[in-house]
C-alpha positions as CSV (number, residue, x, y, z in Angstrom):
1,X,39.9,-41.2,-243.2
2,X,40.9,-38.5,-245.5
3,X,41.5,-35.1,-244.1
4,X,38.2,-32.9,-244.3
5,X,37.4,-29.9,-246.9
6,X,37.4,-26.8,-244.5
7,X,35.4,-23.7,-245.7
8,X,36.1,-20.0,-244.5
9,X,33.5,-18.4,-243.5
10,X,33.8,-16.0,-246.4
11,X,33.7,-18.7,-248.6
12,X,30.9,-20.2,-247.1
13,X,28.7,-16.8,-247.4
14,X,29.6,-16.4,-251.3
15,X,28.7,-19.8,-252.5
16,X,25.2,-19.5,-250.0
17,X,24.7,-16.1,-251.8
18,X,25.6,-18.2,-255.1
19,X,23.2,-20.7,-254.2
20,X,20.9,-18.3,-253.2
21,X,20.6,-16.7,-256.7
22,X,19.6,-19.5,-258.4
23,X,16.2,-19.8,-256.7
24,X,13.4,-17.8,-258.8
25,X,12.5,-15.0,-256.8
26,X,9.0,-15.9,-257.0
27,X,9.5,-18.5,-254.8
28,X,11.6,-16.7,-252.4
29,X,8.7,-13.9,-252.0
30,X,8.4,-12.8,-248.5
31,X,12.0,-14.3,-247.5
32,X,13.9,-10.6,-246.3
33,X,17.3,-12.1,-245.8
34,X,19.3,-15.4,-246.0
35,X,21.4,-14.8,-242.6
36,X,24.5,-16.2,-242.0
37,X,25.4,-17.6,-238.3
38,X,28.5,-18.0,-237.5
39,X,27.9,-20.4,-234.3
40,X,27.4,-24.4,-234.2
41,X,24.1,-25.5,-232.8
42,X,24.4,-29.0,-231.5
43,X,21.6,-30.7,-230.1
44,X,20.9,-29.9,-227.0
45,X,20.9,-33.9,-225.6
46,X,22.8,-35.9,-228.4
47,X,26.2,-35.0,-229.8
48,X,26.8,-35.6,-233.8
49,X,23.3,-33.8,-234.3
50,X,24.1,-30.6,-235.5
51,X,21.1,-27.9,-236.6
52,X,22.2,-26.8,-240.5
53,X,19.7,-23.8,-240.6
54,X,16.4,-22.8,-239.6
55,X,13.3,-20.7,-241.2
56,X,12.2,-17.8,-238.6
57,X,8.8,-16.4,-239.9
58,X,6.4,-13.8,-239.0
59,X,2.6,-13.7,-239.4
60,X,0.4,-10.4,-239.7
61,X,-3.0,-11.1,-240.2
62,X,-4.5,-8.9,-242.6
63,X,-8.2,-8.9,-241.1
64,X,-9.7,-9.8,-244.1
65,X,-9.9,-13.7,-243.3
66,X,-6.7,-14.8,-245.3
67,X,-3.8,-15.8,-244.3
68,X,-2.5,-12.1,-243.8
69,X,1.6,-11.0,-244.7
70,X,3.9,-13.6,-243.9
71,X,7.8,-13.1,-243.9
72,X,10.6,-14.7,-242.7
73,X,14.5,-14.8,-242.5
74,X,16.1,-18.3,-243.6
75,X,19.1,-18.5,-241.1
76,X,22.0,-20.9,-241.9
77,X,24.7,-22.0,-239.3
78,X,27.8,-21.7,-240.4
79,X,29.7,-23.2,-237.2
80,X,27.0,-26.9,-237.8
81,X,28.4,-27.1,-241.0
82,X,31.8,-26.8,-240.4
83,X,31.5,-29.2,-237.2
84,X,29.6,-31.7,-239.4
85,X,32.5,-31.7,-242.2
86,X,35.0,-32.5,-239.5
87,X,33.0,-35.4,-238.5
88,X,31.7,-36.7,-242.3
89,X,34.4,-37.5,-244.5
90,X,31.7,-37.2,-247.4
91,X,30.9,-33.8,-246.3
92,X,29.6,-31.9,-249.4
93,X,29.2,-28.6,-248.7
94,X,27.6,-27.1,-251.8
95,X,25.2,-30.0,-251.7
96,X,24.3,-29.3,-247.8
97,X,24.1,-25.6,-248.2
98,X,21.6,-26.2,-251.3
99,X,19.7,-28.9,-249.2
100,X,19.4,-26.5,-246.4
101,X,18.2,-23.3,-248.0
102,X,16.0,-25.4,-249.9
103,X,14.9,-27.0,-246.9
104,X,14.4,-23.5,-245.3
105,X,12.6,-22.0,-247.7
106,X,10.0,-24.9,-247.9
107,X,9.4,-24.0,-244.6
108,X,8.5,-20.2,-245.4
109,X,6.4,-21.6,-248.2
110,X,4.5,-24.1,-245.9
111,X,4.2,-20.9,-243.7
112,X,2.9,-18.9,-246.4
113,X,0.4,-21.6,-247.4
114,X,-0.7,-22.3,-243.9
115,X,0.5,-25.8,-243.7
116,X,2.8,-27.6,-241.1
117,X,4.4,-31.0,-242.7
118,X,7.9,-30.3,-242.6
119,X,7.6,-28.7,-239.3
120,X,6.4,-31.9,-237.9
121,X,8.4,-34.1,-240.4
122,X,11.5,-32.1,-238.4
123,X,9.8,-33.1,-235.2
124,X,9.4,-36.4,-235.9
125,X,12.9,-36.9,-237.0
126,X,14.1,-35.2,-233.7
127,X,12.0,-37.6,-231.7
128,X,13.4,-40.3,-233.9
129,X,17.1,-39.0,-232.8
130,X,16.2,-39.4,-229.4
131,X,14.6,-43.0,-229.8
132,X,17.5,-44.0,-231.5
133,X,19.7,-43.0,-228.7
134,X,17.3,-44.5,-226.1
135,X,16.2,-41.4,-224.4
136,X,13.0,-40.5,-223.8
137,X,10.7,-39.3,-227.1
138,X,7.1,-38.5,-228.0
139,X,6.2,-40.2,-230.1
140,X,2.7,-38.8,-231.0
141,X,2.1,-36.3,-234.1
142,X,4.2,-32.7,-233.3
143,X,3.3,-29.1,-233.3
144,X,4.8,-26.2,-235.0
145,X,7.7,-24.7,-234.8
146,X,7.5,-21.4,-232.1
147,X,8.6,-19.0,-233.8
148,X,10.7,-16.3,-232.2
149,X,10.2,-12.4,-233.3
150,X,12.1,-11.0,-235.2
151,X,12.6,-7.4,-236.6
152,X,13.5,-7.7,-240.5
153,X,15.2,-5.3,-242.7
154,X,16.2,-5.3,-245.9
155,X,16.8,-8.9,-248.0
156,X,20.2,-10.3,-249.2
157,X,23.0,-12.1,-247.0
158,X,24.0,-10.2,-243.8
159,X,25.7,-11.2,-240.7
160,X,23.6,-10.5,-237.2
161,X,24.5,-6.6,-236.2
162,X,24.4,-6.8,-232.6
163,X,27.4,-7.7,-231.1
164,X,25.4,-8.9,-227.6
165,X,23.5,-10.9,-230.3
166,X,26.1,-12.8,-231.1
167,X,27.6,-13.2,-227.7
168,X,24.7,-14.6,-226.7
169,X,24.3,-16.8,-229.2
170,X,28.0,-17.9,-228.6
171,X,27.8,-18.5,-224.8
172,X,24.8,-21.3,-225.7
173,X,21.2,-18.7,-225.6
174,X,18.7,-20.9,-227.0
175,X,15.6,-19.4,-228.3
176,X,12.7,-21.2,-228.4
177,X,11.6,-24.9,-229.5
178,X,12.6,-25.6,-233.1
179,X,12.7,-28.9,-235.1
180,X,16.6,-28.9,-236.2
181,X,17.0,-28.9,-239.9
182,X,20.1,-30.9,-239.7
183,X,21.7,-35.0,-239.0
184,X,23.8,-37.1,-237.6
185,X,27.2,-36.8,-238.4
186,X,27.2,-40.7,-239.2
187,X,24.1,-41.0,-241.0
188,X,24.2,-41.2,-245.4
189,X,21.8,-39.3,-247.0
190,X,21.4,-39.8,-250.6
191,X,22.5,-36.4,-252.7
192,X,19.8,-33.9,-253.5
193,X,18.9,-33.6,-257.2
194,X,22.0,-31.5,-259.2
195,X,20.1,-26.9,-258.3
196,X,21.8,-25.7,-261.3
């Protein structure tokens, strides 16, 4: 097996910020910041299953029957896609980081537009994860994501501020339910169409 392509974390925050720029900003309308995690979030039950990044959004209604103000921060984690290189020998990273934001920000759009399908197309796959490793699953339609609060400021790429943040993120805080934007470190997924 041939020795895998490590990033630094540096690295990995310019070509996201790269990436990043080549999405029209109309379609990134309402996203405040793409953060950077430096932490590895496994699954919780199954090792190999690694979350890539997540979308956390936040809904004001406006009181005049829309859909109100919606805003999020797209939040990718660094340590997954290191653990998931060290475990793929076909790791791409620019063509998982692309996925992912992508991924992420179809979730702020769903969001946005008032729709759920990816939210329970990542349920579904989760479930699958666990059927596949004969645990227990529900297998009827999911929910949406919970989304967690979040106080947003400014846009651009910026690491979390609060150092007891990030300890707690490091010593394993989990918050709330989420579908895992992520796979198995065995599993081939065919490349996602060439962003630039």
């Amino acid at each position: 097996m041939p020795a895998p392509t490590e990033m630094a974390l540096d690295d990995f925050e310019a070509l996201a910020a790269r990436l990043w720029r080549r999405i029209p900003e109309e379609l990134k309308e309402g996203v405040e910041a793409l953060v950077i995690e430096e932490k590895e979030l496994g699954h919780p039950t199954l090792g190999g299953i690694y979350t890539l990044g997540e979308c956390v959004t936040e809904s004001w209604p406006s009181g005049y029957g829309d859909g109100g103000d919606v805003r999020s921060e797209l939040v990718l984690y660094y340590g997954s896609f290191l653990a998931l290189s060290f475990e793929d020998d076909a790791f791409e990273w620019e063509e998982e980081i692309w996925e992912t934001i992508t991924h992420e920000l179809l979730h702020h759009r769903e969001a946005a537009a008032g729709e759920s399908a990816l939210d329970d197309m990542d349920w579904a796959t989760d479930q699958n994860f666990l059927r596949l490793a004969d645990r227990p699953f529900d297998g009827r339609p999911g929910g949406r994501i919970l989304h967690r609060h979040l106080h947003l400021e400014g846009s651009g790429i910026r690491r979390p501020r609060s150092r007891g943040h990030r300890d707690a993120l490091r010593e394993g805080a989990k918050p709330g339910r989420r579908p895992p934007h992520g796979r198995r470190a065995s599993e081939s997924e065919p490349s996602p169409t060439d962003p630039g």
